[in-house]
C-alpha positions in Angstrom: 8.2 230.2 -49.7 10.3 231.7 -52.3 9.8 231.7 -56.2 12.9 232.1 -58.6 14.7 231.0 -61.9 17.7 230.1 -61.9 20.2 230.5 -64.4 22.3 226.9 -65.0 25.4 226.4 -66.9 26.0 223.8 -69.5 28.4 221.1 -68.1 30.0 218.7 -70.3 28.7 214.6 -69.0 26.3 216.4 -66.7 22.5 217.1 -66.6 21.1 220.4 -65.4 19.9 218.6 -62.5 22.9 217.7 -61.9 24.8 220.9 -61.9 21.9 222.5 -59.2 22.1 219.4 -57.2 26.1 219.8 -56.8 25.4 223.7 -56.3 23.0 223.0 -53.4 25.9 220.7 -51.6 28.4 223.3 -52.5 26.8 225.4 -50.4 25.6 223.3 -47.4 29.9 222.6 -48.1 30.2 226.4 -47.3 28.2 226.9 -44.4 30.6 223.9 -43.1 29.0 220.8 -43.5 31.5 218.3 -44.0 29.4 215.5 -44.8 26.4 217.1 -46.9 23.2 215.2 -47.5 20.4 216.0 -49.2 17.1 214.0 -50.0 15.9 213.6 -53.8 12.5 212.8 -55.1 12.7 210.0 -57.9 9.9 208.7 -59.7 8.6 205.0 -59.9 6.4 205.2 -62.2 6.6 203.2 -65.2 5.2 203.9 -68.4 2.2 201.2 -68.0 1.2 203.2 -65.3 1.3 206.8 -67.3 -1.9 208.0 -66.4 -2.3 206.6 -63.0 -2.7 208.3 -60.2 -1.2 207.1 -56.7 2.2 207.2 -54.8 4.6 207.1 -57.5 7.1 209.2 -56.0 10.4 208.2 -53.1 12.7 209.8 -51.2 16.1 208.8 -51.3 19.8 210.2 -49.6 22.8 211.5 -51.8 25.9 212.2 -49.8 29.3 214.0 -50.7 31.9 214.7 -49.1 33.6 218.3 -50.7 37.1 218.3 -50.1 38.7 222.4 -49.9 39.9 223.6 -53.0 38.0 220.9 -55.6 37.4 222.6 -58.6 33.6 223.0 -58.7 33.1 220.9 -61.9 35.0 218.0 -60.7 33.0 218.2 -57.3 29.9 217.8 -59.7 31.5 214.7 -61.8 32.2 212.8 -58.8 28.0 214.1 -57.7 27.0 212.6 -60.5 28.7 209.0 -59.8 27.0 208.8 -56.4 23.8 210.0 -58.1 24.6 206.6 -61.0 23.9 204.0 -57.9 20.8 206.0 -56.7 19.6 205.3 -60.0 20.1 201.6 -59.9 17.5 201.6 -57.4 14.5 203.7 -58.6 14.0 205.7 -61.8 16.2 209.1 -62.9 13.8 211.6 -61.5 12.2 213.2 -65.0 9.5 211.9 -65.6 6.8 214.5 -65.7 4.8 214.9 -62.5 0.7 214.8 -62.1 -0.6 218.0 -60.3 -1.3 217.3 -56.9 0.8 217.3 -53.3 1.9 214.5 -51.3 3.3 214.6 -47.6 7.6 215.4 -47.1 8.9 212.1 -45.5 11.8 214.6 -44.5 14.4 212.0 -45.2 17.4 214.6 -44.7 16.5 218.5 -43.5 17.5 219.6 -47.0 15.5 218.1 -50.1 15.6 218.9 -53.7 12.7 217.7 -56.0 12.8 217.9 -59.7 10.7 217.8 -63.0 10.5 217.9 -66.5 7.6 220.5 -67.7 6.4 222.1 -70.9 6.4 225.5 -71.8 2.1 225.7 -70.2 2.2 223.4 -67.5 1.2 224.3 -64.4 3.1 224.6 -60.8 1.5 223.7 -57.8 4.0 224.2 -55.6 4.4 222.2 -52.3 3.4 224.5 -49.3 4.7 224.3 -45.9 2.4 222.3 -43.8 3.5 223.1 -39.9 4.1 219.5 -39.5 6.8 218.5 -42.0 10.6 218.4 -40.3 12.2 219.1 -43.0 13.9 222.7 -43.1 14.6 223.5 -45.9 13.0 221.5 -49.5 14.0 223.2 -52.9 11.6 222.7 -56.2 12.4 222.5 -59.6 11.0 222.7 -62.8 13.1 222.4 -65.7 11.2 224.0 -68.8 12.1 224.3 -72.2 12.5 227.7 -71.5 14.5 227.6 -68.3 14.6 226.2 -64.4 12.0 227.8 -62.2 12.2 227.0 -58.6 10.5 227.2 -55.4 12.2 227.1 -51.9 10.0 226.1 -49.2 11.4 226.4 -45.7 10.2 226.4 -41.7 10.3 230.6 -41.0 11.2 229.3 -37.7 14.5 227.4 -38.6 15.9 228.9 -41.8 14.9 233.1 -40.7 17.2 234.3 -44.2 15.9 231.9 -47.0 17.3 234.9 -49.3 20.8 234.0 -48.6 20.8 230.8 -50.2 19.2 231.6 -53.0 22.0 234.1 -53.2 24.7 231.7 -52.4 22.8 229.0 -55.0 22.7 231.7 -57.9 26.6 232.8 -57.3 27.7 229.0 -57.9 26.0 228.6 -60.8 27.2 231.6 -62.4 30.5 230.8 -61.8 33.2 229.3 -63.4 33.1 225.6 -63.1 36.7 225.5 -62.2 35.8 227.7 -59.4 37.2 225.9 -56.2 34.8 224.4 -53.1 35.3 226.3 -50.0 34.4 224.7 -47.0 34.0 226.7 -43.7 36.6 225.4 -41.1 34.8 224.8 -37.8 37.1 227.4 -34.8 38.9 224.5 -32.2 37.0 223.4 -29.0 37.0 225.7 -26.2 39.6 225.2 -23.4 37.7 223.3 -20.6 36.9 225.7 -17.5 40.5 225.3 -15.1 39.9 225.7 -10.8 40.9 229.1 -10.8 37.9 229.6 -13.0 35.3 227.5 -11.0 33.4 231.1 -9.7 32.1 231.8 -13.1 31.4 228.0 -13.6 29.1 228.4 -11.1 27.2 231.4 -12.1 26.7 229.8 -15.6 25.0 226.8 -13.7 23.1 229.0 -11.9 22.0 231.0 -14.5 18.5 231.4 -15.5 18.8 231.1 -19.4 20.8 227.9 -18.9 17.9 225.4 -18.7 16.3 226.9 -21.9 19.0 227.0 -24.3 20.1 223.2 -23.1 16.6 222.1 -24.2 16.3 224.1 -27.7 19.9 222.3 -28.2 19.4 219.3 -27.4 16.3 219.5 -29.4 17.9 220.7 -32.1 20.8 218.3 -32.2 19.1 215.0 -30.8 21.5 214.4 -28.0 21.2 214.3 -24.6 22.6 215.3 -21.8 24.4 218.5 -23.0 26.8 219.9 -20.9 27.6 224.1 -20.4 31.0 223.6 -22.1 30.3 220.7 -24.9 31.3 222.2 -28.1 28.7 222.6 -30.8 31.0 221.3 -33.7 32.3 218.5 -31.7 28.4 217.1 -31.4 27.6 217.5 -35.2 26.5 221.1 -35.3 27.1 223.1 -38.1 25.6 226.0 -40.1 22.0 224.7 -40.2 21.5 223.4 -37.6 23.1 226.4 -35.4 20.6 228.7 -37.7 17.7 226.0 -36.0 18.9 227.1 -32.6 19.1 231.1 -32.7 15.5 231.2 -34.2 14.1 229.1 -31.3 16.3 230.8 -29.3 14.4 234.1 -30.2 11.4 232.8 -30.4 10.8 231.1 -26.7 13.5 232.8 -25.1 13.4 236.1 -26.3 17.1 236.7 -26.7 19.4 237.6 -29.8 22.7 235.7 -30.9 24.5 236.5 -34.5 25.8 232.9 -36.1 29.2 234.2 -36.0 29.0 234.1 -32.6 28.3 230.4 -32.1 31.2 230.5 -34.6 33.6 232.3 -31.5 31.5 231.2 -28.9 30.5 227.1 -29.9 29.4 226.4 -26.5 26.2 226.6 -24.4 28.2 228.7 -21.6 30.1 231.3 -24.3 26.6 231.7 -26.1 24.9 232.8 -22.6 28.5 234.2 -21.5 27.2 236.5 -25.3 23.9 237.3 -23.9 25.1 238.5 -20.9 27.6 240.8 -22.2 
């Protein structure tokens, strides 16, 4: 688990949870999800029950859908209108929270939670568990003083938590006309022809084949996987290939770079990779 601040700019018609919140798709938007989701905490607490201590607290999906070259400002505007029919259903998530944990539901693998504090209060930060599958949850707490965060991740699907605090910081110490970039997923590769069917065959054959068809299947929920399926074209993308090399190192013992799932997006070109 990581511990930072974080530096927000001042938007015109928009909150600082706001800004971070559009930041964090930004850069799921970067590591090229199309689609990003993330799940945010939002309080139900009324004030007749200030003081009250039980599950005040739900979990509920934001999507966007970045579009390559919005500037990043306007990304966060049309953020914010999604966010205004969340809100019609549970409470903007400020009020102030009562020390204490309570379980992840793990509604999307990336979560954001966010309070309110005073300059004194206190932080207990929500630890990884071993059980929660989420994989990545970021914590705020917006002080008088500034945002202090924590980002708690599974070591075993997000190995370089570093890197998006980095990528976090550098959006929102940009200019808010800075445009979205969106990572373009490489095309499909060509199906194996006939005159190719030899090294077909040793792929099939090949011991690491069974393995890495589990972890992605696993990883991806789908079932069967075949050798030349491309990652992208089953919903992959930056996360979830990151979810696959660790468990890939872990029970298998072997080392893949993300790029290469990036020039290699099948399960035959990753162990075509390993071999070489």
């Amino acid at each position: 688990m990581l511990e930072f601040s974080l530096d927000v700019p001042e938007a015109e018609g928009l909150t600082r949870f706001e800004v971070v919140l559009a930041a964090v798709h930004a850069v799921l938007a970067s590591y090229g999800n199309a689609a990003p989701v993330t799940a945010i905490d939002l309080s139900t607490r009324t004030p007749g029950q200030e003081g009250h201590i039980g599950p005040f607290v739900t979990e509920l999906p934001v999507f966007s859908a970045p579009e390559h070259g919005t500037p990043f400002g306007r990304f966060a505007l049309a953020l914010r209108a999604e966010l205004r029919e969340v809100y019609r259903h549970r409470q903007v998530p400020l009020a102030r929270a009562i020390p204490g944990l309570r379980p992840h539901a793990a509604l999307a693998p990336v979560s954001v939670s966010y309070r309110r504090g005073g300059h004194d209060d206190r932080v207990e930060w929500l630890a990884f568990n071993q059980a929660v599958r989420g994989a990545l949850q970021l914590q705020l707490l917006d002080r008088p003083s500034g945002l202090v965060a924590s980002l708690r991740h599974d070591p075993d699907e997000l190995p370089d938590p570093g890197r998006v605090v980095a990528d976090l910081r550098s959006w929102l110490s940009g200019d808010l006309s800075r445009p979205l970039s969106t990572t373009q997923a490489p095309q499909p590769a060509p199906a194996p022809v006939a005159a190719d069917s030899g090294q077909e065959r040793r792929v099939e054959g090949d011991p690491l084949l069974a393995g890495i068809t589990a972890i992605w299947e696993e990883v991806l929920q789908l079932s069967p996987i075949e050798p030349y399926d491309d990652i992208f074209d089953l919903g992959g993308h930056s996360l979830t290939i990151t979810q696959i090399i660790a468990r890939m190192r872990k029970r298998l013992d072997v080392e893949v770079e993300l790029d290469d799932f990036f020039d290699n997006p099948t399960i035959a070109g990753v162990i075509g990779v390993i071999r070489r």
